[in-house]
C-alpha positions as CSV (number, residue, x, y, z in Angstrom):
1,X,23.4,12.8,23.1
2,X,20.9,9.9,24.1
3,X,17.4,12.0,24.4
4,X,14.9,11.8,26.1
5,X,12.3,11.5,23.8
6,X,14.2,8.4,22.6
7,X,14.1,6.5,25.9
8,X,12.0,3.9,27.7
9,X,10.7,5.5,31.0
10,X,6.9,4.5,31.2
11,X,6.4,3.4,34.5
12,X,10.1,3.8,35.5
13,X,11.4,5.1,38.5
14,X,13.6,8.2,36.9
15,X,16.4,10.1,39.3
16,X,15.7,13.4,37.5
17,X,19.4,15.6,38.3
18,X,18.0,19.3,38.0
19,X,19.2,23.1,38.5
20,X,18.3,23.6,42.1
21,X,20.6,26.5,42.7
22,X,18.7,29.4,43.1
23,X,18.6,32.6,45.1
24,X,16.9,32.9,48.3
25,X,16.7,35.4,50.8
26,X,15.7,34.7,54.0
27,X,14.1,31.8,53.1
28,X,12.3,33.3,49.8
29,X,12.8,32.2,46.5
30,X,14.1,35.4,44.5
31,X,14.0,34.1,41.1
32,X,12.4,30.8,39.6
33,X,13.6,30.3,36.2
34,X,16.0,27.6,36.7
35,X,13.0,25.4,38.3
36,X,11.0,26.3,35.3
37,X,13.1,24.9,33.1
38,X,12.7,21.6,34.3
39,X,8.9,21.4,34.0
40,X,8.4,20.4,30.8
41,X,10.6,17.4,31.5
42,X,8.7,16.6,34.8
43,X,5.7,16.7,32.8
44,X,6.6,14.9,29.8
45,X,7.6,11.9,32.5
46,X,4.4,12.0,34.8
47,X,2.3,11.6,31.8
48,X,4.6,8.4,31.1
49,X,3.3,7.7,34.5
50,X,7.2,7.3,36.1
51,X,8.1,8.3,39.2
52,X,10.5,10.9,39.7
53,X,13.5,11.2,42.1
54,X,14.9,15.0,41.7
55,X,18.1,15.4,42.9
56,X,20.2,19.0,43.1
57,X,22.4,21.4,45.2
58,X,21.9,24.9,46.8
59,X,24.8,26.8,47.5
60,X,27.7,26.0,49.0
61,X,27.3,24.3,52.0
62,X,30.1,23.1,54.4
63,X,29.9,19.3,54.6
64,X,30.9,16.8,56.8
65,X,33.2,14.5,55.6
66,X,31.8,11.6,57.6
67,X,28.5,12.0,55.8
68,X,30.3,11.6,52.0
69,X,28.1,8.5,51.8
70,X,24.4,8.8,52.9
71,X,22.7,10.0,56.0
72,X,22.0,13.2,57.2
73,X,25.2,15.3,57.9
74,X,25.6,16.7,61.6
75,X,25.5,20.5,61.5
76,X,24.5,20.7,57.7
77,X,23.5,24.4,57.0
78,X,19.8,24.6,57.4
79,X,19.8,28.7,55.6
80,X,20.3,25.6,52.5
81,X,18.2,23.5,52.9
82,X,15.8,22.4,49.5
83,X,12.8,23.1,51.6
84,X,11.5,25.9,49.8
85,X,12.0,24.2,46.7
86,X,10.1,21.1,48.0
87,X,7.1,23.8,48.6
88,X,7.8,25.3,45.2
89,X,7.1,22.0,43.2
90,X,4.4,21.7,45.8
91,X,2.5,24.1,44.8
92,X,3.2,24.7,40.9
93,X,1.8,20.8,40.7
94,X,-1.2,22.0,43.0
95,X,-0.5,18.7,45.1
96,X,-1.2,20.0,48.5
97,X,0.6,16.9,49.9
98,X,4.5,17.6,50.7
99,X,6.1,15.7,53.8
100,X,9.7,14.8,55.1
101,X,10.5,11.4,54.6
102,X,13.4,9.0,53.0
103,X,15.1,7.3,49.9
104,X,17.1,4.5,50.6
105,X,19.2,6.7,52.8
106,X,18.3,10.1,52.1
107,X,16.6,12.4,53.6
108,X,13.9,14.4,51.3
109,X,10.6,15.4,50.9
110,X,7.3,13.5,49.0
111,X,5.3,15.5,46.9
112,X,2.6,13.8,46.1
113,X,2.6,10.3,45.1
114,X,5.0,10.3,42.4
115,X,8.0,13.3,42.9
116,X,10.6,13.2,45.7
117,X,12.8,16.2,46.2
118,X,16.2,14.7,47.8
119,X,17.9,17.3,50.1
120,X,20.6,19.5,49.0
121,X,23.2,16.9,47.5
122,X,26.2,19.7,48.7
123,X,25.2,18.0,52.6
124,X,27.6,15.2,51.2
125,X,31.1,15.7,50.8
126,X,30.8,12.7,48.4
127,X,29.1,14.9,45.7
128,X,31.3,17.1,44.7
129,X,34.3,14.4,45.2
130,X,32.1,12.2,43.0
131,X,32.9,9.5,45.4
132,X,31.7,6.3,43.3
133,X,30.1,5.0,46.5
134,X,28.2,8.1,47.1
135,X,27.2,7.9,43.5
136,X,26.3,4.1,43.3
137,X,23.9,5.2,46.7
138,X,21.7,7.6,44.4
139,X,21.8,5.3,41.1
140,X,20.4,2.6,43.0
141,X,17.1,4.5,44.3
142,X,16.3,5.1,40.6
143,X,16.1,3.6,37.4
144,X,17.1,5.9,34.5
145,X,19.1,8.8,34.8
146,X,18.3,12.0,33.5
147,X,20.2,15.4,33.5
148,X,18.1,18.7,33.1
149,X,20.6,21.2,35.1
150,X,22.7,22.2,32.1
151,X,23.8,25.3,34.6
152,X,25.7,22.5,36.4
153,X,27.0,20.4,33.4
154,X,30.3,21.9,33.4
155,X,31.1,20.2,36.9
156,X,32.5,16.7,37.5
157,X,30.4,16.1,40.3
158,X,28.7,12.7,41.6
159,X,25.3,13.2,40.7
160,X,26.3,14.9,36.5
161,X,29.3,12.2,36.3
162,X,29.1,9.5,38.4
163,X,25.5,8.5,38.4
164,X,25.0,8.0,34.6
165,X,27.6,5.4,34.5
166,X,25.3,3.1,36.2
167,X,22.3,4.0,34.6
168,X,20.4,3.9,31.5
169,X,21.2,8.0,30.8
170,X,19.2,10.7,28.7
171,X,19.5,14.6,28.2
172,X,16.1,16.7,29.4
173,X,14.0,18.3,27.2
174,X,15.7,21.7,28.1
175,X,19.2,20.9,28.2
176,X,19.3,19.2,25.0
177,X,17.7,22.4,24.0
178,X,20.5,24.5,25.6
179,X,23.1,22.6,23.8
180,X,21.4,23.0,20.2
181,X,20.9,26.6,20.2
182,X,24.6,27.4,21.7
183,X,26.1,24.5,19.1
184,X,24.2,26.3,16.6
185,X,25.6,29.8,17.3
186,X,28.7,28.5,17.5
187,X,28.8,26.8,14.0
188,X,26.1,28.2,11.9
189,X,24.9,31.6,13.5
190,X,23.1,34.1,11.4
191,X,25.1,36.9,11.1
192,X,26.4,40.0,12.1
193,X,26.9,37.7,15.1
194,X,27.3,40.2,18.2
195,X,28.6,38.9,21.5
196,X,28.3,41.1,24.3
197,X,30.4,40.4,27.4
198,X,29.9,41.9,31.4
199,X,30.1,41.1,34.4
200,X,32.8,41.0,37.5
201,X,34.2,37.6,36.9
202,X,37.5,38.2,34.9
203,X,38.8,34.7,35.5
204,X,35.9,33.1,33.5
205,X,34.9,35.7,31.4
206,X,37.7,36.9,29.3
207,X,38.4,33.3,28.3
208,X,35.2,33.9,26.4
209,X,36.3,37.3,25.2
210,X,38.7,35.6,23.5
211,X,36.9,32.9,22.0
212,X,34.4,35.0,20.5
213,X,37.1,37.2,19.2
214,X,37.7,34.6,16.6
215,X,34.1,33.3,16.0
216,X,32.0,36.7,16.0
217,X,31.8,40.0,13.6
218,X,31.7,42.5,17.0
219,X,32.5,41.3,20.4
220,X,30.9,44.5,23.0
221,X,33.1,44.6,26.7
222,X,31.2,46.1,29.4
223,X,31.4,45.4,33.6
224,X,34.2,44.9,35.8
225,X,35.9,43.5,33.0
226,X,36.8,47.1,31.2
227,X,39.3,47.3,34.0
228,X,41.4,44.4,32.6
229,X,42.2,47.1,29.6
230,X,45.4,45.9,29.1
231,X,44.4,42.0,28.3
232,X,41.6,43.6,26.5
233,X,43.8,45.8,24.2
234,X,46.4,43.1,23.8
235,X,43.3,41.1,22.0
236,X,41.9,43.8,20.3
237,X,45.3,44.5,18.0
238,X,46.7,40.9,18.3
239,X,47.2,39.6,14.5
240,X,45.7,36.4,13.9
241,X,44.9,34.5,11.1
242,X,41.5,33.7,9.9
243,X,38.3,35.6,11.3
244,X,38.4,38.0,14.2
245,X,35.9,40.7,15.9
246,X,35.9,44.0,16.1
247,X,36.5,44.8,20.1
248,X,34.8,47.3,21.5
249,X,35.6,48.2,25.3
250,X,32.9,49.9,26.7
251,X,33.5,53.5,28.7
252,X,33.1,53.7,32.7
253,X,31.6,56.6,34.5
254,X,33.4,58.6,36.7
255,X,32.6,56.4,39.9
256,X,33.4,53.3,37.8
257,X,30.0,51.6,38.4
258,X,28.4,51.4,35.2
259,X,29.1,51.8,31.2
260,X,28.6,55.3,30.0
261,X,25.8,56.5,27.8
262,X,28.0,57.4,24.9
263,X,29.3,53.3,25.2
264,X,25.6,52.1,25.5
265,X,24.9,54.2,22.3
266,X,27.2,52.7,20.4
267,X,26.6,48.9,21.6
268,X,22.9,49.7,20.8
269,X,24.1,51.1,17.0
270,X,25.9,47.7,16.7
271,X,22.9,45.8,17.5
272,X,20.9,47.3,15.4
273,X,23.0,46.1,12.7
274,X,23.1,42.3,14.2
275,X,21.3,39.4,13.4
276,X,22.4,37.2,16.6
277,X,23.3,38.7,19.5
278,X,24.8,36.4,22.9
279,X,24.6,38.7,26.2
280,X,26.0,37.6,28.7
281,X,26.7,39.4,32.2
282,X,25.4,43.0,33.0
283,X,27.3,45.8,32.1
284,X,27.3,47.6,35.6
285,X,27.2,46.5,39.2
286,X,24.2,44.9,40.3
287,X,22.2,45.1,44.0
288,X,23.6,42.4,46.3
289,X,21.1,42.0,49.2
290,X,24.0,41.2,51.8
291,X,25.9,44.1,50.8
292,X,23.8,46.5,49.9
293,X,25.8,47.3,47.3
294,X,23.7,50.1,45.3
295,X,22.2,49.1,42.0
296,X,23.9,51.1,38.7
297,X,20.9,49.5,36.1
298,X,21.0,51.9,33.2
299,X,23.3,50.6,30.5
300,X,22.2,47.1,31.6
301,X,18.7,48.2,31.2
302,X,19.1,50.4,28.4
303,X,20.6,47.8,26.4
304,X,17.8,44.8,27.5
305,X,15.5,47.5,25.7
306,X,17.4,47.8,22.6
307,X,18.1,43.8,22.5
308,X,13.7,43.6,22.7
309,X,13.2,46.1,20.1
310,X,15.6,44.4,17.9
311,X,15.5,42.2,14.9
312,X,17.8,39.7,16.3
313,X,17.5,36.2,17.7
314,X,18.8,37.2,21.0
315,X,20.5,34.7,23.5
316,X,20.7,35.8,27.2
317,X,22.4,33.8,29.7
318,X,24.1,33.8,33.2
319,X,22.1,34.1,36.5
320,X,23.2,37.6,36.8
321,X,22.4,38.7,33.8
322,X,18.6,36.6,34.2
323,X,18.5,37.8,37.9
324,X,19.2,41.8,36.7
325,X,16.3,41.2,34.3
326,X,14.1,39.4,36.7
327,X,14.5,42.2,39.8
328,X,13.9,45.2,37.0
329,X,11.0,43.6,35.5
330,X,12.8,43.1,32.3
331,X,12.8,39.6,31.7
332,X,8.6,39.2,30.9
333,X,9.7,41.4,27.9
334,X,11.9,38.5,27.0
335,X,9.6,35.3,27.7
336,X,7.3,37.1,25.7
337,X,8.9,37.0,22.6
338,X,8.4,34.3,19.6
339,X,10.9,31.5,20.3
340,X,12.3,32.0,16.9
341,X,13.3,35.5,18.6
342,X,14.8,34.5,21.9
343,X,16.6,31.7,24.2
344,X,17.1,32.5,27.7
345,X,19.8,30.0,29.1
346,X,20.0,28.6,32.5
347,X,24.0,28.1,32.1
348,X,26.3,30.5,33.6
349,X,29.5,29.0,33.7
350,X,28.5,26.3,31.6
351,X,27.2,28.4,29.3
352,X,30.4,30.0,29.3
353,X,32.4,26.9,28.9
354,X,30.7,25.6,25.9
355,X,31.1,29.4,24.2
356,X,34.5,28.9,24.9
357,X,35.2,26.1,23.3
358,X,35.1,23.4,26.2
359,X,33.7,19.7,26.7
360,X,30.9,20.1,29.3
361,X,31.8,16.7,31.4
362,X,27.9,16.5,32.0
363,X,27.0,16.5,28.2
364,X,29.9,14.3,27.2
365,X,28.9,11.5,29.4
366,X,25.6,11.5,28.1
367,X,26.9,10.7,24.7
């Protein structure tokens, strides 16, 4: 990829794309880890005394399709509006300066004298489209182009595809990180390499299940997924050439809403034995504020315990799995490990894509 540490941006005008996507209820930001990631990359460019343009999406807002160009869309969904962010960045810079005002023909927020926050990019129907139009408008407020929302990267949308085609275009500092560590486990991981696998979404997650099958020494099936058992056990006595896992399909308790504790004892045996571990997804079902669908925490946290106390370099990833972590006060134990011990990714699908074998359209046109 071109870098960022490569590239000329003193003094340039930079249209930053970042992972805006965050949880908020009623208005409050939930969990902040995808905006921290992009701090070190806002840093590094204020002190090459550029100006910043960051540009992201929240949600999924309807759009209006009259607004695919520029302008403010009638009706756009104000519950997703970047506001919060803008008084995020606000006040982790200690600017005390934040006001509406424009871009060419956006509508955003200053912060300060050198960062504008553009509103949510989903307002446009032209973003995820990647209209060329729509994409030539934000190219043209800025620059250079560079991408720090890795979570994103897997999506062909206007402002990951479209805008580095007319731009000068460099990874952040933290996505080119993302993609060395995941390359790296991928190709060269220290072994026992353990994968561990949860979550709800079967569509995108047992494509990964797979993938690892063939790549680690013990792939560990836990969530909503342990009711595919069929697929599951199909994989787990397929013959295949070459290397493949031992798959382990974790126990449910009797009201199906979390791993037992004779599965989580035996995940935790296995990673006591690793020397890389992947998590990705919790193993039970996790509080949803709209719902109020009741938190079943144990094996998830039971096993975020074991992962701390281990000796393994530990990659977690997926905003479930980071949000889980975050709400049980789980995920200090994790920051505060040596980085030679521990990667938290931002990606969750993206994450998952690259695992799985896939060209991120995000990194690719960065090459």
């Amino acid at each position: 990829m071109h870098l960022l540490k490569n590239a000329d941006v003193k003094n340039k005008v930079i249209f930053l794309r970042a992972d805006l996507d965050i949880p908020l209820i009623d208005g409050k930001i939930e969990d902040d880890t995808r905006l921290i990631s992009a701090i070190s990359t806002i840093e590094y460019l204020l002190k090459q005394r550029a100006k910043i343009i960051i540009g992201g999406h929240l949600g999924r807002p309807a759009c209006d399709a009259s607004a695919s160009i520029a302008g403010r869309p009638e009706g756009a969904d104000k519950s997703l509006s970047l506001e919060p962010i803008a008084k995020w960045f606000n006040l982790r810079f200690k600017i005390n300066n934040l006001r509406f005002g424009k871009r060419g023909e956006f509508d955003g927020w200053e912060i300060g004298p050198n960062i504008f926050l553009l509103e949510n990019l989903r307002f446009y129907s032209g973003e995820e489209k990647n209209d060329s139009e729509f994409a030539r408008k934000l190219a043209g407020l800025a620059e250079v182009y560079v991408n720090e929302a890795f979570a994103d990267s897997h999506r062909s949308h206007a402002s990951i595809v479209g805008v580095p085609k007319y731009l000068p275009h460099f990874a952040g500092l933290h996505l080119q990180q993302e993609v060395e560590v995941l390359s790296k486990v991928l190709e060269n991981p220290m072994r026992p390499l353990v994968v561990v696998i949860g979550g709800a979404k079967l569509e995108t997650k047992l494509p990964l299940v797979e993938s690892m099958h063939h790549i680690a020494d013990y792939v560990l099936v836990g969530g909503k997924l342990v009711e595919d058992t069929k697929t599951l056990l199909k994989m787990q006595h397929e013959k295949l050439g070459g290397r493949k896992s031992a798959l382990l399909i974790a126990e449910l308790n009797e009201d199906q809403t979390d791993v037992t504790p004779k599965s989580i004892e035996n995940f935790l045996q296995i990673i006591g034995l690793a020397k890389t571990v992947i998590w990705n997804g919790p193993l039970g079902k996790i509080s949803d504020d709209k719902t109020k669908i009741a938190v079943s925490e144990d094996g998830s946290r039971r096993l975020a315990q074991g992962l701390v106390k281990s000796n393994a370099f530990v990659v977690v990833g997926g905003g479930d799995t980071v949000g889980f972590l975050e709400k049980t006060c789980l995920l200090d134990s994790f920051t505060c490990l040596p980085k030679s011990r521990c990667f938290l990714s931002t990606g969750g699908g993206a994450m998952l894509s690259l695992l799985s074998g896939e060209k991120l359209p995000g990194i690719e046109v960065l090459n």
